[in-house]
N, C-alpha and C positions, 0 to 999 in steps of 0.2 A: 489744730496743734498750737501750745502756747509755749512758748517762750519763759518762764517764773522766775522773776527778778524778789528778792527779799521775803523770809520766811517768819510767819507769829509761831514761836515755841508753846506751844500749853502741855499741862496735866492734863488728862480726860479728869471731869468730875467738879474741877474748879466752878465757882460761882459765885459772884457779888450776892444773890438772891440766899448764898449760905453762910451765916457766919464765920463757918469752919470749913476749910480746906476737907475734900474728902479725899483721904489716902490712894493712892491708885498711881501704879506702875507704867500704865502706857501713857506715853511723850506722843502729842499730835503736834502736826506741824502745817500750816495752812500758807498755802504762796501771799503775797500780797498784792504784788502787782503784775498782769500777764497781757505780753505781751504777743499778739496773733502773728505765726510764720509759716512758711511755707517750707519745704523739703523740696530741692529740685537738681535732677543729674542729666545733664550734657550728653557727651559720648558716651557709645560704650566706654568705661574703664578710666574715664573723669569722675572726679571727687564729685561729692554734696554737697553742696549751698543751702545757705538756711538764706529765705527772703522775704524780705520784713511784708507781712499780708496787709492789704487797705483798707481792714480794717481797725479800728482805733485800740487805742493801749486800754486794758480796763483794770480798776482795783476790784478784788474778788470779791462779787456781789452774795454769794454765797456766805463769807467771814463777813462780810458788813453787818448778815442778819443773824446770823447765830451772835454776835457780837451784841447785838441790841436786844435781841429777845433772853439771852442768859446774863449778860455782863450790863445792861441798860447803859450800853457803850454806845452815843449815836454819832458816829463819820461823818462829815460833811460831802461823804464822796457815794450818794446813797442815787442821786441821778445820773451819774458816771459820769460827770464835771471832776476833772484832776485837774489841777493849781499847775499852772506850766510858769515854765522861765525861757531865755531866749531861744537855750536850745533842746526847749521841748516843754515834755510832764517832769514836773519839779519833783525829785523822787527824793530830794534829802527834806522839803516839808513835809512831804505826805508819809517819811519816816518819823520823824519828827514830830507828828502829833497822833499816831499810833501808840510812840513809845510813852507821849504822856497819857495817853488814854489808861496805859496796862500798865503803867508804872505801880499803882497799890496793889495791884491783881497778881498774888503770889503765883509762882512758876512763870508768870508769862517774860516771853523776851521774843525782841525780834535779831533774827539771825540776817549775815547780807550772804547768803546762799543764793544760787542761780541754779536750775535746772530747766529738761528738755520734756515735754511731755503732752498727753491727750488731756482734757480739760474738759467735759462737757457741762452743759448749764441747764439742759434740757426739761427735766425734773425742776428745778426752782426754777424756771421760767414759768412753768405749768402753775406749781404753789402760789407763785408770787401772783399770777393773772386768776387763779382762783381766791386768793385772799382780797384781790383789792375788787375785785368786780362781782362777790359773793353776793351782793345783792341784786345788783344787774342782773345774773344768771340767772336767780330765781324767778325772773319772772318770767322767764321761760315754763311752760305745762310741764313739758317732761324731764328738763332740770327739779324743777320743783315737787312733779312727784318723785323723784328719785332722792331726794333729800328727806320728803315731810311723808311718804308712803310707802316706805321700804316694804317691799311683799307684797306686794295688794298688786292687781289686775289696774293696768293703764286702760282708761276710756277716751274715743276720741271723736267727736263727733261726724266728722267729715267723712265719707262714704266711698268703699273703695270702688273703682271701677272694675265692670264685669266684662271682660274681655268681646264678650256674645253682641255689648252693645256699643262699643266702640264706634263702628259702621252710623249709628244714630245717634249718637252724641259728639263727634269730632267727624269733621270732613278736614281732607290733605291738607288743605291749606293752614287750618289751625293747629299742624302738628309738624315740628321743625327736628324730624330724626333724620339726620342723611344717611344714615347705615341700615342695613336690612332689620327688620324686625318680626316677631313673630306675634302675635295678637296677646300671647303673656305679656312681652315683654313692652309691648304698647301700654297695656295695663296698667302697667307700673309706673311708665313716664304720664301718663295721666294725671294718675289715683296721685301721684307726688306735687302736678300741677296746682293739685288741687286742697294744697296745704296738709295734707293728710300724712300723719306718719306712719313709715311704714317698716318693717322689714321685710327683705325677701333673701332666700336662702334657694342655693342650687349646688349640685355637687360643682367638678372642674368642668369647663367645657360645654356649659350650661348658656353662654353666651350674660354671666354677669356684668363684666368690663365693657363689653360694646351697649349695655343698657345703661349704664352710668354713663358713656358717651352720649347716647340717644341723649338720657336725661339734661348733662350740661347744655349740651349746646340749643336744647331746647330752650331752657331757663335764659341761656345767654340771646336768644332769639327773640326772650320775650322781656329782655329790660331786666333779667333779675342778675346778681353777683352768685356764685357758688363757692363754696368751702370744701375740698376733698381732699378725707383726711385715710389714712389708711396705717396698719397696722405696718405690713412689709412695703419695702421698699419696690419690690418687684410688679406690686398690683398700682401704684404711682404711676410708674414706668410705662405700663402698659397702657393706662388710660392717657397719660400724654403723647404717648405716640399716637395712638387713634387720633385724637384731636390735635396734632399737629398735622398727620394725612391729610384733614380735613380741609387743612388752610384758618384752625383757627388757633395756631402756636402765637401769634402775637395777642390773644386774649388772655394768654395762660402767663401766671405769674408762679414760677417756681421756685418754693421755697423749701422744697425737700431732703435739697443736696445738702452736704456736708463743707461741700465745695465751695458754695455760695458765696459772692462776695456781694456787698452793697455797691461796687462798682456795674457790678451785671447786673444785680436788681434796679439799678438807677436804670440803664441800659432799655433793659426791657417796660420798663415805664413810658422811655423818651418812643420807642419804639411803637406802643399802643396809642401812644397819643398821636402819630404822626400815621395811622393808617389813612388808606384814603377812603374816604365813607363814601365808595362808589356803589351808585344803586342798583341791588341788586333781587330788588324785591319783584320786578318785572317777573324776571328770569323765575324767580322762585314758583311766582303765580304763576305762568305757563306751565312747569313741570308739578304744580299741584294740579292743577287742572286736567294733564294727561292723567296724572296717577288719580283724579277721584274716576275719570272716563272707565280705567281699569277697572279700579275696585266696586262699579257699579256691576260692570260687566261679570264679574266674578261674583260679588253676590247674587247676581240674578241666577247665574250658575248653579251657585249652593241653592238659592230659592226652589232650582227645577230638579236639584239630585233628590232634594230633601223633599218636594211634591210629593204628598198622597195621592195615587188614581183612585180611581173606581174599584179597586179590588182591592181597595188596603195596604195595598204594595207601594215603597218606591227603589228610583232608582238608585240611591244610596244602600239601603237592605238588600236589593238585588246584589251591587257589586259584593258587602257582605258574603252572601249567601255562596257567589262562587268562587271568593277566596276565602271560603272557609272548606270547599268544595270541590279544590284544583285536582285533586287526584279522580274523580269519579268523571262518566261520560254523559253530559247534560242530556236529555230526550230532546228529542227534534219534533216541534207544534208549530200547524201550518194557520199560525193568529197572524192576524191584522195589523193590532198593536196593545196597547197592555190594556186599555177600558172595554178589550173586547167582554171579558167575566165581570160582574159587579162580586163585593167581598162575599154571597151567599153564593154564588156559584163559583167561585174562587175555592172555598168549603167543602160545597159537594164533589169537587174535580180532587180535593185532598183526600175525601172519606171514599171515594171510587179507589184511588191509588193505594189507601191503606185495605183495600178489600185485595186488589192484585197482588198487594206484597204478601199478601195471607197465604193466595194461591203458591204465589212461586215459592214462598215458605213449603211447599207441600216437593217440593221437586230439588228442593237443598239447593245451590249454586248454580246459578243459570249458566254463568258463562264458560264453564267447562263441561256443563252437560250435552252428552251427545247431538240430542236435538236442535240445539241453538243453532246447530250450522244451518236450518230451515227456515227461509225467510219468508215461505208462504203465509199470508195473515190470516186467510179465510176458511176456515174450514170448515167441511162437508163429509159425509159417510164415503159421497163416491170417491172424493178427492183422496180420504184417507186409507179407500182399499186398492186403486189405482197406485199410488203411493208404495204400499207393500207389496205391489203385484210386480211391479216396475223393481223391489227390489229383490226379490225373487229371481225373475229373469237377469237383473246384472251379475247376482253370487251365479248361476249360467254359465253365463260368458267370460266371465273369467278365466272359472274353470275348465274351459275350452281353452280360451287364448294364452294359460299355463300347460297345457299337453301341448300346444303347437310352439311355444316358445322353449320348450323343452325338446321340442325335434329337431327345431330349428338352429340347436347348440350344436349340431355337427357341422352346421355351414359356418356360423360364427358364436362363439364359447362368449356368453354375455349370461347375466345373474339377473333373472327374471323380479328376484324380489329388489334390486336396487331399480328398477326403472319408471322412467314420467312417462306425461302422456306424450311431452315431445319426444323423448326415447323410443314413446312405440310409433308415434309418426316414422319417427326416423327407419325403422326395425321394417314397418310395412313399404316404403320408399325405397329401402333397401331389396325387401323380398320382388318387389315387381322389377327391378334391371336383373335380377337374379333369374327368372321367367324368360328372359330376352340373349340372355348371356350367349346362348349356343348361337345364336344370327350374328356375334361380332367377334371379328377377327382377334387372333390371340393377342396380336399387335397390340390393337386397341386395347383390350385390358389391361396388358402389363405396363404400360404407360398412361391409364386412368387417372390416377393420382397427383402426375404432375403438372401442375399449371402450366408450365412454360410448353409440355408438349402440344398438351392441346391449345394454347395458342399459335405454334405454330400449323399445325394441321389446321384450324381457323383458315390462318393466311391464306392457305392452300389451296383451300374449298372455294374460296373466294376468289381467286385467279382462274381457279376451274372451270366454276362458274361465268367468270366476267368472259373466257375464250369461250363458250357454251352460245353466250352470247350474243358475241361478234360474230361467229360461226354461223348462226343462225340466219345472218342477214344474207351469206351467201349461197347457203347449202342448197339451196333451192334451186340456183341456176350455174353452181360450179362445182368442179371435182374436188373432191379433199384435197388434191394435192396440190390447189392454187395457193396454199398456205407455205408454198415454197418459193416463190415467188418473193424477192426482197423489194417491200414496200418502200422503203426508207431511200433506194437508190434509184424506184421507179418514180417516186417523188422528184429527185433531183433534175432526172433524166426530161422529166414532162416541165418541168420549171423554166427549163432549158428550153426548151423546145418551142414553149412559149415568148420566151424572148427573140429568136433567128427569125430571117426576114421569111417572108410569106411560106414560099417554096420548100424551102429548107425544111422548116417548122411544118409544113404539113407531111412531108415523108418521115420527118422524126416523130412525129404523132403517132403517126401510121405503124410506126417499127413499135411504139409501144404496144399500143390497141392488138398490133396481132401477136404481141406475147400475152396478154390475159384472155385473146380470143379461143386459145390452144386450150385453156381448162373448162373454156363456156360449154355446159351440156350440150347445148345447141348450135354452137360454131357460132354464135354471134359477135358481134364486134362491136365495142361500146362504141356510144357518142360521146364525143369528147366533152359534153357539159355533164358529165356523170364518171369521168375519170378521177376527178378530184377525191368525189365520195366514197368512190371505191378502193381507191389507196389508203383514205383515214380508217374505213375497216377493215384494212387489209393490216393495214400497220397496228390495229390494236390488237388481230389477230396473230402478228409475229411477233408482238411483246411479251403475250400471254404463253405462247408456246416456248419460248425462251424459258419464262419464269419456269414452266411445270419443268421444260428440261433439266436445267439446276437444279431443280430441287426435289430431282422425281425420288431421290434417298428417304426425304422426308416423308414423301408419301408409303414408299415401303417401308419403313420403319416403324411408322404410327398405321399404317390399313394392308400389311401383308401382299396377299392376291389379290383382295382388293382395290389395290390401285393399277390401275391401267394405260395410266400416263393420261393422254388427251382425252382417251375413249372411256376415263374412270367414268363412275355412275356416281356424282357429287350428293344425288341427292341421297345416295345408301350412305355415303360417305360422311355428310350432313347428321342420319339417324346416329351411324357410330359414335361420330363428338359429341351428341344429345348423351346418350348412352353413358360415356365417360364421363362427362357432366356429372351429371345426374348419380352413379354409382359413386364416384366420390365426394359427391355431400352427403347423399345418404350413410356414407361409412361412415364418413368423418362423423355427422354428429350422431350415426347410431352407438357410438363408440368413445364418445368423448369423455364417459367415467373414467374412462380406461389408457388415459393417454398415455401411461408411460409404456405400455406395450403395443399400441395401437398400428405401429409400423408392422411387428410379427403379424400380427390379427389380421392385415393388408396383404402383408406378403404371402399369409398361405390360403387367405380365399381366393387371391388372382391364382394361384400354383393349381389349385382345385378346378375352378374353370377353365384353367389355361390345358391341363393333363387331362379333365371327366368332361369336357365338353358337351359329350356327349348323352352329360345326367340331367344336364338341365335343357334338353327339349321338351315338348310337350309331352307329358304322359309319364316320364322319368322318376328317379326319384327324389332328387335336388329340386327337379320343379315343381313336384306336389310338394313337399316340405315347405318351398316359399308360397304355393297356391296355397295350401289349409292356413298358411301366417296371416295369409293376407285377410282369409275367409273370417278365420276365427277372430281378428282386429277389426273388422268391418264390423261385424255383430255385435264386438265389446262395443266402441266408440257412439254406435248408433243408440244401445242401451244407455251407456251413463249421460247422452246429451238428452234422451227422453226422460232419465232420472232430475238431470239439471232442471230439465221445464217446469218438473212438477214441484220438486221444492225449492225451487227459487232461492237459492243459497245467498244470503246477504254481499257475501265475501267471496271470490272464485273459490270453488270447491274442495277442500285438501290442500289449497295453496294454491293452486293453478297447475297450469300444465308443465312448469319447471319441477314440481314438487316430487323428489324421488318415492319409491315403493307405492306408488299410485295403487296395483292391485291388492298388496295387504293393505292399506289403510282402506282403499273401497268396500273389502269382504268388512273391514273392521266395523267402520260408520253404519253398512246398511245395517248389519248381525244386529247392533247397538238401536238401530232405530226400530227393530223387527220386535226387539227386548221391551224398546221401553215404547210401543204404539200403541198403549194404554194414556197416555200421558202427552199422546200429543195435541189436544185439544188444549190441555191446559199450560202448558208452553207456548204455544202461538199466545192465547191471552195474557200471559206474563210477559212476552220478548214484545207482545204490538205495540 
């Protein structure tokens, strides 16, 4: 921004080079002398200051020249030397000989007008350094073809480099990019190294700016000066930031700004000259030297992707081959490694394969054809009427095990055609406690179901048990009813006893010995080194009796008549909780499509056994219905693992044994394989 002190009035058209005035209407008006300021505001809501900028006053080198090339008017002020006085540039001389310069030059006057304004010089600085150095420049090649070969093809001798050979013509150390680069763009800081002009073009985002980085700081690496010049402002920007990141801002001379003063380009002079030229070339050699270690390693890499084997293949075309091939399911070949084929049996293993794709061509889509579910490889005549024999007898058994699963829906209302093979485990699991049901107390059933019952009937069995026991060690030589006898106080009694002086202590012995003598089968009377033993099982035998007494509710509640108190039969007791067990897993998961009704389904099989008890003993009709269940599943299960053997299913069979409708899709698959058993020869050789 300049400051324009004193205005030259003209005509447009005027000219000493014309004798005559050329008529014309527009008045030009050219500053004379301008002086460089600045605009600058304080506070918010503080005035504008104009401040005088450092650098110097200049008369408009612009009007000097149009002055001498149209008026052969020549200024003495053509260096930008102005005539000063003490306090300053002498502005009434350097009026003063303006005004005699234009004095016979009709229209011309100089006005003392002042104005505030933008000024650029940009353009005649350009003109002016291409007029005076016009032939300097030309001896530049591609100045000079651009002058003397308008149109014509630039030739240039120098040879660009081929990214492929980088690797053999530069090692790290001879290449000074510190920013990432990709073997293009190495390329290019080369192929430029190397005098060679170029251009290169890339959309945005192409990484141009960090290549011109590369490039400077390589040039600057190897003793050379750089010029970079650019159209916007914003691509300047960018490349000086990069190389200021770098740590090489104090090499960078900025003269793009607008802003610019000669005081800061002084600055930045004093600045470059005063770096410390510490050495750094050690450090550099070490990190070249890792990075050629790398790029060795890496090309040996590419060297072994890019190896030919023995079979014409590498591993570069392989990786090719399967990401061009992600959706398909690779064959599985039990090779060695890849020179197992040379490239002629490599060939024949291709022309084998186009002969198979022929076959399976003959059977339409393998992998939704019936047969594929057959993983057998080998076939044989016998294998393949085995095969059909085998599915014969399982369409059989089916049809069996849907009559008996159809009888079976009066004991439990279940949908033959939803169920797995665990369903029918569960169903046959189910039908054998069903078989047993009349041996167990109604008790027991109606409380099947709940865990917490039968853990406590657990507990029970096991207290039962443990008095069974104890019992055991004395039945043999006392009456039942020594178990009335309070251990716990005969204990005290004998502790005591042991303690009182000699006398005393043997009569109180005595009084014990002949209360447990009283239940001895034999009227015996202990030795007192065998009293101790006999209180510890006497005492575990009145813990145990205690417990059953307390809790003799629970045994009637969960075993009816069945329990007996001390004299129950733990181990019938024992079957029943088996029993219960066992009947509610099997409901549970015969039943678990069906949960949200599975409580009713619960509640009127227990009502069924609990009321017809008497239908499910041997011989009945509840207990045939679960015998023929059990029958006709035994038959199915035995057939379709004999069908598994034979075709060797790749995959579990139908899904597995979770997989619902197991008997229609089994009648489906065999029907399907019985259909197409013309064709399975040639399936096995297509699927091996």
């Amino acid at each position: 921004m300049f400051l324009f002190f004193k205005f030259l009035r003209y005509v447009r058209g005027n000219s000493r080079l014309r004798k005559e005035a050329v008529d014309s209407d527009t008045i030009l008006k050219a500053p004379l002398l301008l002086v460089p300021i600045t605009l600058k505001r304080g506070a918010v809501g503080a005035g504008i200051r104009l401040v005088r900028h450092d650098d110097d006053t200049i008369f408009n080198p612009t009007l000097l020249q149009k002055l001498a090339i149209d008026f052969e008017i020549q200024l003495p002020f053509v260096d930008g030397q102005l005539p000063t006085d003490e306090k300053g540039v002498d502005v009434d001389l350097i009026l003063q000989k303006v005004r005699m310069e234009v004095a016979e030059l009709k229209g011309f006057e100089v006005r003392p007008d002042c104005y505030l304004g933008n000024f650029s010089f940009t353009k005649y600085v350009m003109w002016k350094d291409l007029n005076n150095r016009v032939n300097d420049l030309s001896q530049s090649r591609v100045v000079n073809h651009l002058i003397n070969y308008k149109g014509q093809a630039f030739s240039d001798d120098a040879k660009a480099v081929d990214p492929k050979e980088l690797d053999d013509l530069y090692t790290p150390n001879s290449l000074f990019t510190p920013l990432i680069a990709d073997s293009s763009q190495l390329a290019v800081v080369c192929t430029a190294s190397n005098a060679k002009n170029i251009v290169v073009e890339g959309p945005p985002g192409t990484g141009k700016s960090q290549t011109i980085t590369n490039m400077i700081a390589h040039f600057l690496a190897s003793g050379k000066t750089v010029l970079f010049v650019a159209e916007k402002m914003a691509a300047l920007e960018v490349v000086h930031k990069r190389l200021s990141s770098l740590g090489l801002a104090e090499f960078c001379l900025e003269l793009h700004s607008s802003k610019a003063k000669k005081s800061e380009i002084s600055k930045e002079f004093v600045n470059t000259l005063n770096i410390s030229h510490a050495d750094v070339h050690s450090d550099w050699a070490i990190e070249a030297e890792k990075l050629g270690v790398l790029r060795s390693q890496l090309s040996d890499l590419v060297k072994v992707v890019h190896r030919e084997h023995r079979n014409g293949l590498s591993v570069y075309g392989a990786m090719g081959t399967c990401i061009a091939n992600t959706h398909k399911v690779p064959a599985s070949f039990q090779w060695i490694d890849a020179d197992t084929h040379s490239a002629q049996e490599l060939g024949e293993l291709t022309d084998l394969v186009a002969e198979m794709a022929a076959l399976a061509g003959q059977l339409g889509i393998i992998v939704d054809h019936p047969l594929s579910e057959i993983g057998q490889t080998q076939w044989t005549p016998s294998w393949h009427d085995a095969l059909m024999a085998q599915c014969d007898s399982l369409v059989g058994s089916i049809s069996k095990l849907q009559n008996a699963l159809n009888a079976f829906h009066k004991l439990t209302p279940i949908d033959p055609t939803a169920l797995s093979l665990f369903d029918l485990a569960a169903l046959d699991r189910l039908a054998a406690t069903l078989m047993q049901a009349c041996e167990v107390p109604a008790q027991s059933v109606s409380h099947a179901h709940l865990k917490e019952a039968r853990q406590r009937l657990q507990l029970l069995i096991s207290h039962g048990r443990a008095r069974n026991e104890a019992w055991s060690g004395l039945s043999d030589q006392y009456l039942s009813d020594v178990s009335n006898l309070n251990a716990q106080d005969l204990q005290i009694q004998w502790r005591s006893a042991n303690q009182e002086w000699m006398l005393k202590s043997w009569f109180s012995k005595r009084k014990i010995t002949t209360q447990i003598k009283a239940f001895h089968l034999q009227g015996t009377r202990l030795d007192s080194g065998d009293v101790d033993r006999f209180l510890l099982v006497l005492k575990k035998l009145n813990e145990e009796d205690q417990y059953l007494a307390e809790h003799k509710e629970v045994g009637r509640e969960l075993l009816g008549l069945a329990y007996s108190g001390i004299s129950s039969n733990w181990e019938s007791a024992e079957a029943h909780l088996q029993w219960m067990e066992s009947f509610s897993q099997a409901f549970s998961d015969a039943c678990q499509t069906r949960s949200e009704d599975i409580s009713q389904l619960r509640s009127q099989l227990k009502n069924l056994i609990c009321e017809q008890s008497e239908m499910f003993s041997a011989g009945s009709a509840y207990f045939n219905l679960a015998a023929n269940l059990r029958s006709a599943y035994s038959e199915f299960i035995s057939e379709w693992h004999a069908l598994t053997n034979l075709s060797l299913p790749r995959t579990p069979l139908l899904g597995g044994e979770r997989s619902p409708g197991i008997l229609i899709s089994a009648t489906s698959i065999v029907n399907a394989w019985r259909q197409e058993k013309n064709k399975l020869g040639l399936t096995q050789g297509a699927c091996e």
